[in-house]
C-alpha positions as CSV (number, residue, x, y, z in Angstrom):
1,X,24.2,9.8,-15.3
2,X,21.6,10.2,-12.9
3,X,18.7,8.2,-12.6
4,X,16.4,9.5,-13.1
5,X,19.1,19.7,10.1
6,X,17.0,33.9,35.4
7,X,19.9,36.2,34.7
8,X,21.2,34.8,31.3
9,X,17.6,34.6,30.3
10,X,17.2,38.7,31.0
11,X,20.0,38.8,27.8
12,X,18.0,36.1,25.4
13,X,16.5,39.2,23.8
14,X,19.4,41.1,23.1
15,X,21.6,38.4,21.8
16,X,18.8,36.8,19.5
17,X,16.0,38.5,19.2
18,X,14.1,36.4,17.5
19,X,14.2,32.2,17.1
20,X,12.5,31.8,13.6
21,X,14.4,35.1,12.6
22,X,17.3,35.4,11.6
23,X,49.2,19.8,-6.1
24,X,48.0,21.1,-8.4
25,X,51.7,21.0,-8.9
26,X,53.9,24.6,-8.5
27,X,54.4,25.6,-12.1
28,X,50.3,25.4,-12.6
29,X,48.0,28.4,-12.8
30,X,44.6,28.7,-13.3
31,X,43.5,28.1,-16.7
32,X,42.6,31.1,-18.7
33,X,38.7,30.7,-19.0
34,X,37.7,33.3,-22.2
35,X,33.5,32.9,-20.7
36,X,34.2,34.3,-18.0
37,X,34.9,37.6,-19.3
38,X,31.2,38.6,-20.4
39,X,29.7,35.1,-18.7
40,X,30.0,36.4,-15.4
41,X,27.8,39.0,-13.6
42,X,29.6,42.0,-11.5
43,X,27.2,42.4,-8.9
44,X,29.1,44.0,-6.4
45,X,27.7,47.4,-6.7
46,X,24.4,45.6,-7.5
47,X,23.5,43.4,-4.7
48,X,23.6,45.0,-0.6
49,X,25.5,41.5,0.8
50,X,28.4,42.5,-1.1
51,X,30.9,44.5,1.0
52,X,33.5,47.2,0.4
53,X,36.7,45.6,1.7
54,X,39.1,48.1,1.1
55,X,42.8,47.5,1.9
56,X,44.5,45.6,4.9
57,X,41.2,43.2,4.6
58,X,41.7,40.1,6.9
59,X,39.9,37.5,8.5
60,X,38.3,37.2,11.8
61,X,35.1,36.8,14.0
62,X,33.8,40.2,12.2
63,X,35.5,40.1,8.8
64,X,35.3,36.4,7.3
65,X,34.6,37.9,3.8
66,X,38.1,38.6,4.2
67,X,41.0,35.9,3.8
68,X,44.6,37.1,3.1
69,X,45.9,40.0,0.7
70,X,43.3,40.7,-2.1
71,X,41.6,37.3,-1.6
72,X,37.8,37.6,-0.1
73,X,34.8,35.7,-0.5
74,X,34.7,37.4,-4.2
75,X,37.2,35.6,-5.6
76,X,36.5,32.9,-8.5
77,X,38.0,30.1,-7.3
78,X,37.7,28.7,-10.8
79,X,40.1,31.5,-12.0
80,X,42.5,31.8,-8.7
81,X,43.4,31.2,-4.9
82,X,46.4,32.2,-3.1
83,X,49.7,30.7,-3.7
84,X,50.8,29.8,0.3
85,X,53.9,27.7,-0.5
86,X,52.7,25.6,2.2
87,X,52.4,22.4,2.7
88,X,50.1,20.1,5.1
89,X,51.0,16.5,5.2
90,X,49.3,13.6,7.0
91,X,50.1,9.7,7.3
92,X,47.1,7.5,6.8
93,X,46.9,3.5,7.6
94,X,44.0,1.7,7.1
95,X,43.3,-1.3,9.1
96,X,40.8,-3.5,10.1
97,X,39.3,-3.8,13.4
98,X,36.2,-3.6,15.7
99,X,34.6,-1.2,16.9
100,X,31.2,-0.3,18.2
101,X,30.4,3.2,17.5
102,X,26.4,2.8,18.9
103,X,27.5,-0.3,21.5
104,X,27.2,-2.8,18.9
105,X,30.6,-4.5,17.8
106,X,31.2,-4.9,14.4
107,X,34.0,-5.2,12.1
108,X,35.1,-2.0,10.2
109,X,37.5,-0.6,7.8
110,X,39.4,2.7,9.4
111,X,42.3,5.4,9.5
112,X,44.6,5.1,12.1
113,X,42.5,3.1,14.1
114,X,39.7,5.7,14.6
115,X,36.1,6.5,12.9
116,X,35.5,8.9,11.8
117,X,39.4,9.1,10.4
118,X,41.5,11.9,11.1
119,X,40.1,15.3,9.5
120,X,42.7,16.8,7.2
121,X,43.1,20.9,7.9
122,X,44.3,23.0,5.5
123,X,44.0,26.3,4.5
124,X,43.1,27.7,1.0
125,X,46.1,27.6,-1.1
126,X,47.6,25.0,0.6
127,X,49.3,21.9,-0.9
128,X,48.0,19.0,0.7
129,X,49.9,15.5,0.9
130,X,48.4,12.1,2.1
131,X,50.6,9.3,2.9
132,X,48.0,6.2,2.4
133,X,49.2,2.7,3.8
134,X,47.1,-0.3,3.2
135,X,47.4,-2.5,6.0
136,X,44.5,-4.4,5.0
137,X,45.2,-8.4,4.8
138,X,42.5,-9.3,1.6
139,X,41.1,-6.1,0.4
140,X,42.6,-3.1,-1.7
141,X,41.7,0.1,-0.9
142,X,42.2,3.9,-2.2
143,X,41.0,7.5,-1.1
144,X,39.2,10.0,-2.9
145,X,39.0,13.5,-1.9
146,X,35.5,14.2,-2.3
147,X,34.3,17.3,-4.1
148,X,38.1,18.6,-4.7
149,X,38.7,19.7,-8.1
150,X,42.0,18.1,-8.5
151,X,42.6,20.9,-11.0
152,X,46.1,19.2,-13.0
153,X,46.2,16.0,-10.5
154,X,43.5,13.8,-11.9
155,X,45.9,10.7,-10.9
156,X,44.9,11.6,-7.6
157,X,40.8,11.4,-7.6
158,X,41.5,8.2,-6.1
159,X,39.1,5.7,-8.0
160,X,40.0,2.2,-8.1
161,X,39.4,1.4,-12.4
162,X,39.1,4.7,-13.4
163,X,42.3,7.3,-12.3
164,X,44.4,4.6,-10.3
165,X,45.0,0.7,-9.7
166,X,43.6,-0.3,-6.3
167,X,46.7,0.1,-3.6
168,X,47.1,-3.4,-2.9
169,X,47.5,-4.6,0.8
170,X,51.0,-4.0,2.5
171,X,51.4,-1.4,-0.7
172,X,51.6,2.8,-0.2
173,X,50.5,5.3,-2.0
174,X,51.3,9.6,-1.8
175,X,48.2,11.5,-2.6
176,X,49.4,15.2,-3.7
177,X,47.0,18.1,-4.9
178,X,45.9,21.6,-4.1
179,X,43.2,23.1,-2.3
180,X,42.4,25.5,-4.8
181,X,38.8,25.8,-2.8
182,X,37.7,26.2,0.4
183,X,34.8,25.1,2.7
184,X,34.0,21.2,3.8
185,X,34.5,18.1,2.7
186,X,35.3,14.5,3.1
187,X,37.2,11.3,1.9
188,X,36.5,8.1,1.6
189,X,37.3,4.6,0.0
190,X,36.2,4.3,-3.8
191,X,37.2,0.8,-3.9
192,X,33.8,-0.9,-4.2
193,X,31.3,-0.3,-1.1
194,X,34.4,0.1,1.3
195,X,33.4,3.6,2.5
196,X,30.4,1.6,4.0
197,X,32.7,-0.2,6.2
198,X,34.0,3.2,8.0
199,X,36.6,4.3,6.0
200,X,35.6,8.3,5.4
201,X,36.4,11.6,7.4
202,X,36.6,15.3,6.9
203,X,38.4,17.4,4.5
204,X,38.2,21.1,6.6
205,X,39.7,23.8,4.0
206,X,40.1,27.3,6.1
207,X,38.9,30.2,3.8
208,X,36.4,33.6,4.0
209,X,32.7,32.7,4.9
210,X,29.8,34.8,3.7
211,X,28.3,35.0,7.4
212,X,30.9,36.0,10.7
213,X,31.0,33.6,13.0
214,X,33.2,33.4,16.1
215,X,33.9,29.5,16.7
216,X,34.5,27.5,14.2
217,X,33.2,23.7,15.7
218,X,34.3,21.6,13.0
219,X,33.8,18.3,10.8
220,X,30.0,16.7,11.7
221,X,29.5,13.6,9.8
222,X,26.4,11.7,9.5
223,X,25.9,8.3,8.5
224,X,23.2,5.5,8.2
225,X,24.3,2.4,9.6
226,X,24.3,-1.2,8.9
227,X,25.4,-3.7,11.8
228,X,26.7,-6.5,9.4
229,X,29.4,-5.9,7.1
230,X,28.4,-3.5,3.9
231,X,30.0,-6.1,1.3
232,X,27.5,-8.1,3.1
233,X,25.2,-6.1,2.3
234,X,25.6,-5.4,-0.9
235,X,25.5,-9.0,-1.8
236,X,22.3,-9.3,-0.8
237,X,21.2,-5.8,-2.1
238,X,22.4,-6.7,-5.9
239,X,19.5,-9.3,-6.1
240,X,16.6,-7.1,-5.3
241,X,15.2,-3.8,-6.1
242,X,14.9,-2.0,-3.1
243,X,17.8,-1.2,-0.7
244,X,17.6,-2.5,2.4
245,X,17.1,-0.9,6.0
246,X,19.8,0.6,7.7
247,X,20.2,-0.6,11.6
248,X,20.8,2.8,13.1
249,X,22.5,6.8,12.3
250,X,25.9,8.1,13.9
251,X,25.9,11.3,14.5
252,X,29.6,12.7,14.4
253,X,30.6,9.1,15.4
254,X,28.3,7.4,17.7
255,X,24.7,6.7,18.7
256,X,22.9,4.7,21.2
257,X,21.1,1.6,20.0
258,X,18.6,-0.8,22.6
259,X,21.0,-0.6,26.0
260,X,24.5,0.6,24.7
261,X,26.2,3.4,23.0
262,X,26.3,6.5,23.5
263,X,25.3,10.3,22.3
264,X,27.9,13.0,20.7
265,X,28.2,16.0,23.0
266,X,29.1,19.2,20.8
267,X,29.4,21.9,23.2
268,X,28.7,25.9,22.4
269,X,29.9,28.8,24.0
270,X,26.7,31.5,25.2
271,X,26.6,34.7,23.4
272,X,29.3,33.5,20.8
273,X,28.2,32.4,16.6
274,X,29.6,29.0,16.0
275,X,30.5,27.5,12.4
276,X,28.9,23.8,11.8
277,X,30.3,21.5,8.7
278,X,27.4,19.2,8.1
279,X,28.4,16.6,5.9
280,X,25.9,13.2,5.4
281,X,28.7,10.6,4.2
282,X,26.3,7.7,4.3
283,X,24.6,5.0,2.4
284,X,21.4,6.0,1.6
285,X,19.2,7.7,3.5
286,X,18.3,11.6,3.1
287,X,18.8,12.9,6.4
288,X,16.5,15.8,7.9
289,X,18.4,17.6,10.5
290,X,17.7,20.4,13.4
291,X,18.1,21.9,16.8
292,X,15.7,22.3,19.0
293,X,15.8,26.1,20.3
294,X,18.4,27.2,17.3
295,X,18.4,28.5,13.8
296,X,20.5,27.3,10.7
297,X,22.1,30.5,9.0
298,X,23.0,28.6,5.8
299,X,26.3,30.2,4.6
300,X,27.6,27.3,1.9
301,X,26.5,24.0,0.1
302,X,29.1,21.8,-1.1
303,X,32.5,23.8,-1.6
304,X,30.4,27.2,-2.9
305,X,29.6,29.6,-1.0
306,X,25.8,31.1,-1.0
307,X,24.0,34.2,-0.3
308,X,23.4,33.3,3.5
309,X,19.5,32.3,4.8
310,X,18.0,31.0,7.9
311,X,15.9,27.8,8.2
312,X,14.9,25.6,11.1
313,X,16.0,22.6,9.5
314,X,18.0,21.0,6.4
315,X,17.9,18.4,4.1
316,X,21.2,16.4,3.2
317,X,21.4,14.1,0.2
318,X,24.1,11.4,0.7
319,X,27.5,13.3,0.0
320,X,26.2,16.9,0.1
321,X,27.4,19.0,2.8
322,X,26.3,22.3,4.5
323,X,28.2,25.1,6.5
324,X,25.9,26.6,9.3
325,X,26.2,29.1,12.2
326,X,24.4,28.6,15.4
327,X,24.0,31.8,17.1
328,X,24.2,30.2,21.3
329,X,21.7,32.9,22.6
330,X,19.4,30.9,24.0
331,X,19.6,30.1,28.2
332,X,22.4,27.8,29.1
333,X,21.3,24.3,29.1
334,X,21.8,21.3,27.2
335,X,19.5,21.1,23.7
336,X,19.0,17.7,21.3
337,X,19.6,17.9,18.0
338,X,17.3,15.9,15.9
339,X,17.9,13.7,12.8
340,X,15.7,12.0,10.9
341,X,15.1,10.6,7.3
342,X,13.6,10.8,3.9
343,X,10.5,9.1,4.8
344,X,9.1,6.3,2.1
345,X,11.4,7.4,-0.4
346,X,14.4,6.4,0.8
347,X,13.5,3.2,3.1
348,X,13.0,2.7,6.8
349,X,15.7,3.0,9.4
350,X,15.6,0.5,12.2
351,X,16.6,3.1,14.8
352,X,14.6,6.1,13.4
353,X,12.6,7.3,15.5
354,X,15.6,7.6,18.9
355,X,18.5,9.9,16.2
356,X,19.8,12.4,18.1
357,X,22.9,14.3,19.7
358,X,23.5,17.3,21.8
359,X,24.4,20.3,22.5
360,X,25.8,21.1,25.9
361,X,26.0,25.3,26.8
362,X,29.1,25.3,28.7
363,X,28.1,25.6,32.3
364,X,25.2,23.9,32.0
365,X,24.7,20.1,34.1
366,X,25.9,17.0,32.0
367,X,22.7,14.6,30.8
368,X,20.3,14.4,28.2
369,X,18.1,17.7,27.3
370,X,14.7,18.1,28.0
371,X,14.0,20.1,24.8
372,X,11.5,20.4,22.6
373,X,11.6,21.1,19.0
374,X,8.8,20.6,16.0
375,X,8.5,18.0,13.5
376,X,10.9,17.2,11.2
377,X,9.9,17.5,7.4
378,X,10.7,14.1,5.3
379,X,11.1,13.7,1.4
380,X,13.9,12.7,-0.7
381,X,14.5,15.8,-2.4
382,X,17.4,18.9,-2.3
383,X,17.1,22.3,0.3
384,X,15.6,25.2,-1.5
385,X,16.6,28.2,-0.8
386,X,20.5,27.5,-2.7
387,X,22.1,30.7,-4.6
388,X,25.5,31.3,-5.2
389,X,27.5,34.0,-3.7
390,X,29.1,34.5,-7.0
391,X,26.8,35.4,-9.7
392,X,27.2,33.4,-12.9
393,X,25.3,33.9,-16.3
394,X,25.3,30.5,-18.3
395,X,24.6,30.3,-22.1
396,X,21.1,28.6,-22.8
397,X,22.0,25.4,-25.1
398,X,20.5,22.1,-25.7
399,X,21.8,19.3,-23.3
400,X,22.7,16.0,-24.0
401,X,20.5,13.0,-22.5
402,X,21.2,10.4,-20.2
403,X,19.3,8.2,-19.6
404,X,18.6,5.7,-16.7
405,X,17.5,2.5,-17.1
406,X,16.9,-0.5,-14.5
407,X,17.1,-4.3,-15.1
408,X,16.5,-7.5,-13.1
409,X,17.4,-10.8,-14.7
410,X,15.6,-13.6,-13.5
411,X,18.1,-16.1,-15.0
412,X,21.4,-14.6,-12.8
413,X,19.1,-14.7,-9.7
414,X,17.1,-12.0,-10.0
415,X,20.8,-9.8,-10.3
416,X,19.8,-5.8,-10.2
417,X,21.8,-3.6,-12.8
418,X,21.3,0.1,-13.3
419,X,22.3,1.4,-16.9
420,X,22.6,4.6,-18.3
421,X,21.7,4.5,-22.1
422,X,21.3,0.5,-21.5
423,X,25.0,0.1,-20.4
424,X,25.9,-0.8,-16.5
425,X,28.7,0.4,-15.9
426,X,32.3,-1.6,-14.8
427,X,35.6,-1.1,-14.5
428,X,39.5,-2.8,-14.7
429,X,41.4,-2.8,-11.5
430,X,43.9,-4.4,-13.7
431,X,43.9,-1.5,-16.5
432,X,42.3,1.4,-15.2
433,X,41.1,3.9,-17.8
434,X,43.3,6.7,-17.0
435,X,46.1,3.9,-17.9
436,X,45.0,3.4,-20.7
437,X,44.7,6.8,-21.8
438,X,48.1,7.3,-20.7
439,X,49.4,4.6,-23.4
440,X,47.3,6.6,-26.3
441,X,44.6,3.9,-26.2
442,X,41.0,4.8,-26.3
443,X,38.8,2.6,-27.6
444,X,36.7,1.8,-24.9
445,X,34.4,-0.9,-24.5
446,X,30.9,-0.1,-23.8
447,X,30.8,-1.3,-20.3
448,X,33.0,1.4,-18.9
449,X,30.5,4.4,-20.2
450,X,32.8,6.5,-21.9
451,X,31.4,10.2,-23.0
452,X,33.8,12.6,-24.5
453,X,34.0,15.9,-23.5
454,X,36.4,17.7,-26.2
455,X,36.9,21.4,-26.6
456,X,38.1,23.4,-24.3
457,X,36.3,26.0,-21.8
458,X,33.4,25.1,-23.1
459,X,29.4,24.6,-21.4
460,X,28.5,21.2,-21.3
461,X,24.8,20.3,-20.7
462,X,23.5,16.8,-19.5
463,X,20.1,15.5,-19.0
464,X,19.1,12.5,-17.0
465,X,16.7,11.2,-17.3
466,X,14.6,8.0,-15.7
467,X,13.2,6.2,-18.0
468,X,10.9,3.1,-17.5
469,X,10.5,0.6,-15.7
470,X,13.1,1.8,-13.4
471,X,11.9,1.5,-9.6
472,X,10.7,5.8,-8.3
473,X,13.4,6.4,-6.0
474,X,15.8,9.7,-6.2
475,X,19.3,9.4,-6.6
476,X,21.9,11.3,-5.1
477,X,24.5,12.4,-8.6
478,X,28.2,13.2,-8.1
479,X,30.6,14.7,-10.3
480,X,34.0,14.2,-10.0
481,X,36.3,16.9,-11.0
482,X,33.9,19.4,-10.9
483,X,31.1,21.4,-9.1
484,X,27.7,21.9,-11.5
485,X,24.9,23.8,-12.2
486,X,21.6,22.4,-11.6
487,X,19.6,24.4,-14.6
488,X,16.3,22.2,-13.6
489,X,15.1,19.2,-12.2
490,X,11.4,17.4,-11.7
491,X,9.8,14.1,-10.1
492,X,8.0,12.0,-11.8
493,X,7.4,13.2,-15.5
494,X,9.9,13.3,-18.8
495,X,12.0,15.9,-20.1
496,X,10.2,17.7,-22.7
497,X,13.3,19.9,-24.5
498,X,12.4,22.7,-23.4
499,X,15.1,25.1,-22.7
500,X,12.6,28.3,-21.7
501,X,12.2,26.1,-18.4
502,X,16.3,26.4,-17.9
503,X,17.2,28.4,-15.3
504,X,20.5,30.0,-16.5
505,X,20.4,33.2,-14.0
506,X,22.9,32.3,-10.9
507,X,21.5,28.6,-11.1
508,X,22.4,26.6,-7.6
509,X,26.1,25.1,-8.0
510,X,27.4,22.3,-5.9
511,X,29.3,18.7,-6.8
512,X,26.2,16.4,-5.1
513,X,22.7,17.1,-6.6
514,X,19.3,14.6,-6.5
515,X,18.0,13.4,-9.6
516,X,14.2,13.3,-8.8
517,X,12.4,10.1,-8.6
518,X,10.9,9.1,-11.8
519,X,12.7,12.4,-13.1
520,X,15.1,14.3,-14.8
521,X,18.0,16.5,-13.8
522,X,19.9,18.9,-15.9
523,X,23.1,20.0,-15.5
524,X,25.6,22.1,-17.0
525,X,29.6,22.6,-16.1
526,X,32.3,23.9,-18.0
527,X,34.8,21.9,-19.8
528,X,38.2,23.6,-17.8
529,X,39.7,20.5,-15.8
530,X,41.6,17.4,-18.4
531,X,41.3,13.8,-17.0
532,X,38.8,11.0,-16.9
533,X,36.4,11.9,-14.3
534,X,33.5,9.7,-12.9
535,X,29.8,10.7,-12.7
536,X,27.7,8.5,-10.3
537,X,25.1,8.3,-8.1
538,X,26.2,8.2,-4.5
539,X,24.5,5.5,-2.9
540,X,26.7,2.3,-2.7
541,X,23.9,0.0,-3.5
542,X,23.4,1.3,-6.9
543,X,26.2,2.5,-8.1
544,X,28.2,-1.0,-7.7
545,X,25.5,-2.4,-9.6
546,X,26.3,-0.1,-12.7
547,X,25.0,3.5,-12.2
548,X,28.4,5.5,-13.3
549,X,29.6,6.8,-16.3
550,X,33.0,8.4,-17.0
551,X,33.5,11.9,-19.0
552,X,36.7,11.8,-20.8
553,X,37.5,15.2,-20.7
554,X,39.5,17.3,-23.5
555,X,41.7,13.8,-23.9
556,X,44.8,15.8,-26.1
557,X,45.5,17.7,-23.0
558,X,45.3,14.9,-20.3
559,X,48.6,13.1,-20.0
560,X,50.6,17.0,-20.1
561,X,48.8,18.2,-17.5
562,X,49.4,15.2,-15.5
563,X,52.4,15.0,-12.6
564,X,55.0,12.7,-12.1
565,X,53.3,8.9,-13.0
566,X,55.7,6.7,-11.2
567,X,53.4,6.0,-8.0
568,X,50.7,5.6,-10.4
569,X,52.9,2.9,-12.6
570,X,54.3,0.9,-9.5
571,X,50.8,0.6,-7.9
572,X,49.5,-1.1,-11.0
573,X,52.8,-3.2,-10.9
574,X,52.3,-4.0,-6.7
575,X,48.3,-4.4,-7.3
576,X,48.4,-7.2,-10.7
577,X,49.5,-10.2,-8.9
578,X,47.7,-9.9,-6.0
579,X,44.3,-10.1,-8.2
580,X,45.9,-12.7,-10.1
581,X,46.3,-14.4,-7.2
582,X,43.0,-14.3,-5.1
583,X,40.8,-13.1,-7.6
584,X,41.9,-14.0,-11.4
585,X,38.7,-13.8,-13.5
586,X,38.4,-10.3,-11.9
587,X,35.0,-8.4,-10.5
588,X,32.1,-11.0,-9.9
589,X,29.0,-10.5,-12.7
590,X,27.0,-7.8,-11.6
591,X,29.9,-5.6,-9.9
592,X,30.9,-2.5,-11.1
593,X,34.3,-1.7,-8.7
594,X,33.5,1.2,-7.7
């Protein structure tokens, strides 16, 4: 569905040598997954980053490939993870308040009174429940758990139309699934462009890393920022092609902006390797990032872990994270760290040119750095350089196609829809699909962009492609439900057919990949997760003017692998009258509720 970052100084050297160097509930198991068997490369004796572990393997600052009894950094999580019998539970309210994370006030959607919200910990194998309250007084709301497989919850994803009603204002809902991966990620609203309004923060899911590291530093968000109100926004932005330009970026919270605001300290320990969890949960900028002095050693994209590399900077589509170490041997002192944004390709932000945060050595003098550091590249395009830790073979087959188109009606207005195979895309608060699925219906209209995906641990293969006269801007595409392969992608030009140009070897694998401007993407993933999950591309402005689709995925085998459905029913029940009551003839034209 894609449319188409003296003394101490005598020790630099020996510390770095070198800069530019170096739920799913109790009774589930994994599915059985028959490709695996021969699909799957054993390259442990084969490639030199693989380690012996031997027996007694366990975590720590020289021994993350390690994680608890015979679990490392080789196992599939697509075929296991530990069983912890623990669970991690945490109470959510969202409100709505002002706040002024770069010194201007604005109104703004939140958990528990706080942007970023609360980042849920939990450690691989853990069961993880969210108590949600909305405490909104004319909005629903809902959370999904970006990136999580939801392996046997799909109730849970946590789309408003699609896998739940919207939780209606006063209502609760209890979010239960299992991390059955590890790494970073986040959550946000998938109730129209709510996220926009501040309701996100980090998902942090302890597990084995492919690089040691001694520190772990956290969840660091990014965002491009508008001052008035994203619904606001969005209004505006459904009646003309081009998104418009953001007023500022928070970095891991806050920025300055004209006389007020303020910088994010982060602050590293000398001599020690700390663990970074980038995450750009914005609107729609690509975001360029780096620190001045520092090297990124790249250790996982998404929820995957990769073969580690270093790189003085990254590129972050929106959604798309990145787990980095900084190795603090440089001298004690306070360094910036530099964000900027796509360029041209992705629109101008107000603030641009004055994105920063820092990093304070401990011991050094509070205030802002005097550092240098180069240029940051631009373009609206994903980091090279991705390969998965775990090797996977993939059969070579014929995709399907996709493909995006763009309208503007003169007669609504000048209203903006994007459509894949010439249907925008919109959903039922009222009767969301996984409802109806639930009650044996499925005959879908063609608004909700149904595509069936039917047998069972099977490759599936997508192409999308842009097709004319859509506007040449890249789109960030995310799957729900599931990580992908990205077997090929190109700007500007049409997919030809031709599978030679596939990459099947150990393609890059993550859950947030860009479908080039005035391009094609392909993708392939494997059809081992039941439920109705929702493809779309991750920037507010276009996907709630259409660009989604939903795969209806091996339907016989949905509502049994399904948990208890009595939240589900009585948040349909709470959430009816209150859209009959304030708004009747449903989503406005040109909305698509998510």
């Amino acid at each position: 569905m894609i449319h188409t970052i003296a003394r101490l100084a005598g020790l630099v050297a020996l510390f770095c040598p070198s800069v530019l160097g170096a739920a799913v509930p109790s009774g589930y198991n994994a599915p059985e997954v028959p490709w695996k068997k021969d699909g799957l490369v054993d390259i442990r004796n084969a490639d030199p980053h693989r380690r012996s572990y031997g027996d007694g393997c366990k975590n720590g600052p020289d021994s993350r490939h390690c994680w608890t009894g015979d679990f490392t950094l080789d196992t599939d999580m697509d075929e296991r993870w530990p069983d912890t019998g623990k669970t991690v539970t945490y109470n959510f309210e969202i409100t709505n308040t002002t706040l002024s994370p770069d010194g201007v006030p604005r109104m703004m959607y939140v958990v528990n009174g706080q942007y970023p919200g609360p980042t849920i910990y939990a450690n691989w194998g853990d069961t993880i429940v969210v108590n949600v309250k909305n405490s909104l007084t004319t909005n629903g709301t809902g959370v999904h758990w970006h990136g999580m497989r939801m392996l046997g919850t799909n109730e849970m994803d946590g789309v408003s139309g699609v896998t739940e009603c919207p939780i209606a204002p006063g209502g609760t809902k209890v979010y239960t699934f299992k991390a059955t991966q590890y790494g970073t990620s986040w959550y946000h609203s998938h109730y129209a462009v709510q996220y926009g309004e501040g309701l996100i923060g980090g998902i942090v899911i302890n597990g084995p890393s492919s690089s040691d590291y001694d520190i772990d530093l956290g969840f660091f968000p990014f965002t491009d920022w508008f001052h008035e109100t994203m619904f606001t926004t969005t209004a505006r932005a459904i009646h003309q092609p081009r998104q418009p330009a953001a007023d500022n970026i928070l970095v891991n919270g806050s920025m300055t902006f004209q006389t007020g605001g303020k910088y994010a300290v982060t602050h590293l320990t000398y001599g020690k390797k700390h663990l970074l969890r980038l995450a750009n949960t914005g609107i729609n900028n690509f975001l360029h990032v780096a620190l001045d002095g520092h090297t990124f050693t790249v250790v996982a994209a998404d929820l995957i872990p990769i073969v580690p590399f270093e790189t003085d900077s990254l590129v972050l589509a929106v959604g798309q994270r990145y787990d980095v170490i900084i190795d603090a041997c440089q001298p004690v002192a306070n360094y910036w760290f530099r964000v900027g944004t796509g360029g041209e390709c992705d629109g101008p932000n107000k603030n641009g040119g004055n994105i920063r945060s820092i990093f304070q050595y401990e011991g050094a003098t509070s205030g802002s750095p005097n550092s240098t550091g180069a240029l940051l590249p631009t373009g609206c395009h994903d980091q090279e350089g991705i390969v998965p830790y775990a090797k996977t073979s993939i059969p070579q087959d014929v995709p399907e196609n996709l493909r995006l188109n763009f309208t503007q009606t003169a007669a609504k207005n000048n209203l903006v829809q994007w459509l894949i195979n010439d249907s925008s895309f919109k959903v039922n608060y009222m009767k969301p699909t996984l409802q109806s699925i639930v009650e044996g219906n499925t005959t879908f209209s063609p608004d909700m962009n149904v595509y069936d995906v039917g047998e069972a641990h099977k490759w599936q293969y997508w192409v999308i492609q842009q097709g004319a006269p859509t506007p040449p801007l890249p789109h960030p595409i995310h799957l729900h439900g599931h990580d992908f392969y990205v077997l090929d992608h190109q700007a500007n030009t049409t997919w030809n057919g031709d599978i030679s140009r596939l990459k099947m070897d150990n393609p890059p694998r993550r859950d947030t990949a860009t479908l080039p401007e005035g391009g094609y993407i392909v993708i392939a993933f494997e059809s081992d997760n039941p439920g109705i999950w929702l493809m779309h591309c991750h920037i507010p402005f276009h996907s709630a003017t259409g660009f989604a689709l939903q795969f209806l995925e091996r339907e016989g085998d949905i509502v049994h692998s399904l948990g208890d459905l009595g939240d589900f029913e009585q948040g349909c029940k709470a959430w009816d009258p209150f859209q009959q009551q304030f708004f009747p003839n449903g989503l406005l034209d040109g909305e698509s509720g998510i």
